[in-house]
N, C-alpha and C positions, 0 to 999 in steps of 0.2 A: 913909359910902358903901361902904368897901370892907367892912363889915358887910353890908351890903345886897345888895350883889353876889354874895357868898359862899350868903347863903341863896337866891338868885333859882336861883345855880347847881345848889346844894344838891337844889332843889324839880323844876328840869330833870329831873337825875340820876333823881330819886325817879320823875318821871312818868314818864322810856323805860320804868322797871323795869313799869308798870301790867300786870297783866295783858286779854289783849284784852276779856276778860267785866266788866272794869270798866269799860271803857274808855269804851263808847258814855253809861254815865250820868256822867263827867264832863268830857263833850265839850268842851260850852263854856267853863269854865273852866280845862281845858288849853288850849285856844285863844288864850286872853287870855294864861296863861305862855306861850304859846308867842311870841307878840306882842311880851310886853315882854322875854323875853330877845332877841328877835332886837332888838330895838331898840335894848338895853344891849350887845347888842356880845358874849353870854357863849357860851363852850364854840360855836360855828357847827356842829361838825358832831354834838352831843350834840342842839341844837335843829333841824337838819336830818332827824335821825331821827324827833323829835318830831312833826314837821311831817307830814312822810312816812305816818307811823301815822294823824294824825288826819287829812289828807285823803284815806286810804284810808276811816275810818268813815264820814266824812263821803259819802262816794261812794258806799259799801255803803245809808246808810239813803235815800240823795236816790233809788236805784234804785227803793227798797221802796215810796219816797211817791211817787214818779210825776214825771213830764217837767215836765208843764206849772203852773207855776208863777205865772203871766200870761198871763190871756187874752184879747185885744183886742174891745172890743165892734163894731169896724168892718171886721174882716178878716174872712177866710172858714172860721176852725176852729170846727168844733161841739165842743159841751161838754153833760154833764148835768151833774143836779141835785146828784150828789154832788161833783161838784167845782167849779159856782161857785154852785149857788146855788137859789132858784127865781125871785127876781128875775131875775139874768142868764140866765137859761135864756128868762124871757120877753119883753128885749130883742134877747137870738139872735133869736129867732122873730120877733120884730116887724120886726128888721132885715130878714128874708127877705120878709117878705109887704109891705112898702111898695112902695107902686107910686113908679113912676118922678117924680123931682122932691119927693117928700116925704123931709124928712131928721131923726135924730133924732141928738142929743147924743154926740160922743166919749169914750174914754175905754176902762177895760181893766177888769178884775176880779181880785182876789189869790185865787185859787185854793187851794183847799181843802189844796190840798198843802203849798204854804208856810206854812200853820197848824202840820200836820202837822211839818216841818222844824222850826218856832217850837218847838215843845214839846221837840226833841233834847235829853236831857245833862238836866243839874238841874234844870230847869222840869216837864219831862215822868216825874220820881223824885219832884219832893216835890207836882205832880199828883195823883199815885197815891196819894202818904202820906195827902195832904187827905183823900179820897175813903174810906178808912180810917179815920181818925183822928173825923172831924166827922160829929158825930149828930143836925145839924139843919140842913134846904136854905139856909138862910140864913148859918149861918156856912161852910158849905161856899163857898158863893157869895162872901164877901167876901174868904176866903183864895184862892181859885180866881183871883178878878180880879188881887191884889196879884202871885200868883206868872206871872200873863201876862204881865201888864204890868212888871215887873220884866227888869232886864237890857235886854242888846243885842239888835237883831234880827242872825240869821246873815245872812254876806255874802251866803251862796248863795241868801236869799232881797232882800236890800236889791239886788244888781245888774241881775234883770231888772226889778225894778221901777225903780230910775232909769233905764232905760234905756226903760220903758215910756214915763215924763216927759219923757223927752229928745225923744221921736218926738210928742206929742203939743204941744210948746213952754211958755214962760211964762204960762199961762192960771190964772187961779183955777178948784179945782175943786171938787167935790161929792162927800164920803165917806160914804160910806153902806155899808150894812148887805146881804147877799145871802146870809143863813144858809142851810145847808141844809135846816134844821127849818122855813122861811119858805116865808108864798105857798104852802103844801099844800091837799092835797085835801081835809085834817081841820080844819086854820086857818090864819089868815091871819100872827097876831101882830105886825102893824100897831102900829107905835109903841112897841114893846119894847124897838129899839136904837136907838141916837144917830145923830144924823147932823151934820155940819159941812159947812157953805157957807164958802166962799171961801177955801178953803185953797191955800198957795204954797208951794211948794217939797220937796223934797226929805224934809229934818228932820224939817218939819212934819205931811206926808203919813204918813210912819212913824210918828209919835208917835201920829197919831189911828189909824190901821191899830190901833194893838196898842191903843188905849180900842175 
């Protein structure tokens, strides 16, 4: 243990020292040290620094990707296509033109942004590497999905959306697909992405977000 301790602090020490041009590509895995050293209790105000820094990046790139993170399909914010969708762009619309007494399905949209967010720090560096590296659309494609789907989702995108579920209550819900390449004026792509019926909870919701 006290091996353990020694290197976690060791590793602290190492990341204040980051310089800020590295910083942003290992976001999230400073994040994680940052976590468990506050949780082991090491050096407070070494990890307090740590903290400091990355919730500055964190705040630098949430600017660059935009506010809206969740967008309710039953409130009154408009939204394009680049940021939910052209599914949800065509429920916006629908919601507007129903007449009186017709009503259609609740529910929010994950916003193009928090994609954006999703990819910070190591997902979004070995992204790039794929993209480089792989000379055929198909194994581009399979390492593309692993490194999505890999890891945590960031908090600053996991909070409005529980909090989207919160308002919306205990209900099974309906995940689906609202690309921005979808529903165009060139094609449709009808049946390209997955969808899940009766999804609960919280976990759950996330896990299928990032399939």
């Amino acid at each position: 243990r006290e091996e353990l301790t020694a290197r976690l602090s060791a590793d602290v020490t190492a990341a204040c020292a980051v310089p800020e041009s590295a910083l942003r590509a290992r976001l999230l895995g400073l994040l994680r040290l940052a976590r468990r050293a506050r949780s082991a209790g090491i050096d407070r105000e070494a990890v307090g620094k740590l903290e400091f820094r990355l919730a500055r990046t964190v705040a630098g790139e949430r600017e660059q990707v935009g506010t809206s993170l969740v967008v309710p399909l039953d409130g009154g914010e408009r939204a394009g296509r680049a940021l939910v969708g052209g599914k949800a762009v065509g429920l916006l619309a629908l919601r507007d033109a129903l007449p009186e007494g017709c009503r259609m399905p609740t529910g929010f949209v994950v916003a193009s942004s928090a994609y954006r967010l999703h990819l910070l720090g190591e997902r979004g560096e070995r992204l790039r590497e794929a993209v480089r590296e792989c000379r055929d659309a198909a194994s581009l494609s399979r390492r593309a999905r692993a490194i999505v789907l890999s890891g945590e989702i960031l908090g600053e995108v996991v909070e409005p959306i529980a909090a989207a579920l919160d308002r919306l209550g205990p209900v099974p819900l309906a995940v689906r697909s609202s690309a921005t390449i979808e529903d165009g004026p060139a094609a449709s792509f009808a049946g390209l992405f997955d969808s899940w019926l009766g999804v609960r909870g919280l976990d759950e919701v996330l896990h299928r977000l990032r399939q």
